[in-house]
N, C-alpha and C positions, 0 to 999 in steps of 0.2 A: 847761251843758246843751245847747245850739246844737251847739257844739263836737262833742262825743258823739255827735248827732245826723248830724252832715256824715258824720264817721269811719263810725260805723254805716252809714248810706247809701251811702258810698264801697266798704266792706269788700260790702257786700250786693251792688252791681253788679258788683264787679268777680268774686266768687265765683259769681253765677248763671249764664254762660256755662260755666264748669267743670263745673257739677253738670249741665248740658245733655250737655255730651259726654259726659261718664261715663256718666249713664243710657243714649247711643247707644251705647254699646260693649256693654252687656250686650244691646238690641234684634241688634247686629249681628253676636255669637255664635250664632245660629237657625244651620243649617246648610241651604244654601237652594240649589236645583237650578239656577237662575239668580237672577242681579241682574242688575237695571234702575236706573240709577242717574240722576237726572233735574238737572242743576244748572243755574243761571241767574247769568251776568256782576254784579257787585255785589249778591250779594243771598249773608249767611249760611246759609238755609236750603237744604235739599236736599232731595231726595226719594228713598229708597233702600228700594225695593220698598214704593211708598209708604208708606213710614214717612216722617215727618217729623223732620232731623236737622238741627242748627245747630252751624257750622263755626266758627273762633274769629276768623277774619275770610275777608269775603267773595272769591271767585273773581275775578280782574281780568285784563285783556287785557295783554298784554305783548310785544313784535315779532312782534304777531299768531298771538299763543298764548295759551292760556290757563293760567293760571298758580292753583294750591291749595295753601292751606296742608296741610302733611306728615301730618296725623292725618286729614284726609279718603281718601288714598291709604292709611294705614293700615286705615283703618274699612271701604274698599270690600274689598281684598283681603285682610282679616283679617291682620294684619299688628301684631302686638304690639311688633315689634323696629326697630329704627332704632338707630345714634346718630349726633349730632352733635360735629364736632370743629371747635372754635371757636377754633383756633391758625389751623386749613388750611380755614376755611369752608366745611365740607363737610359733607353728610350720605348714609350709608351705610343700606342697607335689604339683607335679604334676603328671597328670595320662594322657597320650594321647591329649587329648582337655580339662579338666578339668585342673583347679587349686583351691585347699583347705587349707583354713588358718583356724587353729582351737587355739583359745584362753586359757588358763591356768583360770580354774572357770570362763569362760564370755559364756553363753549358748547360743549364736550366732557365727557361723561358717561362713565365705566368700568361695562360691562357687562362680569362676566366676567372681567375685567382690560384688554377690548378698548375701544383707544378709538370712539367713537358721537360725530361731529357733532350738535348738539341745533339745531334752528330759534329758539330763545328760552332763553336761559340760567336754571338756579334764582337767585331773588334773594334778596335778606333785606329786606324791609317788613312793616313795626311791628312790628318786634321778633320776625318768625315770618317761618319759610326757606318760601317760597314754589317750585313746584316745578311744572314743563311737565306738564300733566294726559295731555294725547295722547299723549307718550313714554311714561311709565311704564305708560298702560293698554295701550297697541299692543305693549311690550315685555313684558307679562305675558298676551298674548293675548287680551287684550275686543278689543270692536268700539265705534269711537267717533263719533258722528256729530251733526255741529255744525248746527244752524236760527239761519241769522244773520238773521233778521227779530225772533225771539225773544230772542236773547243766548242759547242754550240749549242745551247740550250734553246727550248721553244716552249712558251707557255701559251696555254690556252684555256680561255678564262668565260663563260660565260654570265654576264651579269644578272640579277634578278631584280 
């Protein structure tokens, strides 16, 4: 019975984060004239036209960048597609006329096919490809602006 119980409770936590992000995926198909995307340095939650959204782990600083797991960049620019290719540590996005290959520690990015210096490489921690927040939003045209008193980034994203 204990036993049971551990497992049960194990299975419960580790599936509540999942069922978080799925319901944010349906909030963040609205088709919406602007986002305002509001995030905070360790902290999963976000605020995305004030809605209230939880990330599968928290935004962290990294050679002074700040670094999001891949489905936060998915969920702001509506963005269903990615993959990962776990031979070449890499993961690819498309966006409209853009395509972004960003490398596991290689601080060169392929826009395009062109190589892009990046200030902070994508990493891979716990086990989720971590990814430079400011590059992808500035390369798909938001406007990004950091409050280091706060830890708090805000992106604002107009769709076309």
């Amino acid at each position: 019975m204990k036993h049971s119980t551990i497992v049960f409770l194990s299975l419960l936590i580790t599936f509540i984060p999942c069922s978080r992000l799925i319901s944010a995926k349906n909030i963040l198909r609205k088709h919406y004239e602007k986002i305002v995307v509001e995030i905070y340095i360790d902290n999963p939650e976000y605020m995305f036209n004030k809605e209230k959204i939880f990330a599968s782990s928290p935004p962290f600083i990294y050679k002074n960048r700040t670094l999001v797991p891949t489905e936060v960049i998915r969920e702001i620019f509506y963005q269903d597609n990615g993959e990962y290719d776990g031979q070449a540590k890499s993961i690819k996005f498309w966006f409209k006329d853009l395509t972004i290959i960003l490398y596991h520690d290689n601080p060169i990015a392929l826009v395009n096919g062109k190589d892009v210096t990046l200030d902070a490489p994508a990493v891979i921690r716990c086990g989720r490809f971590q990814i430079p927040l400011r590059f992808i939003a500035e390369t798909l045209g938001a406007s990004v602006e950091w409050e280091p008193n706060a830890q708090k980034i805000t992106i604002i994203y107009e769709p076309k």
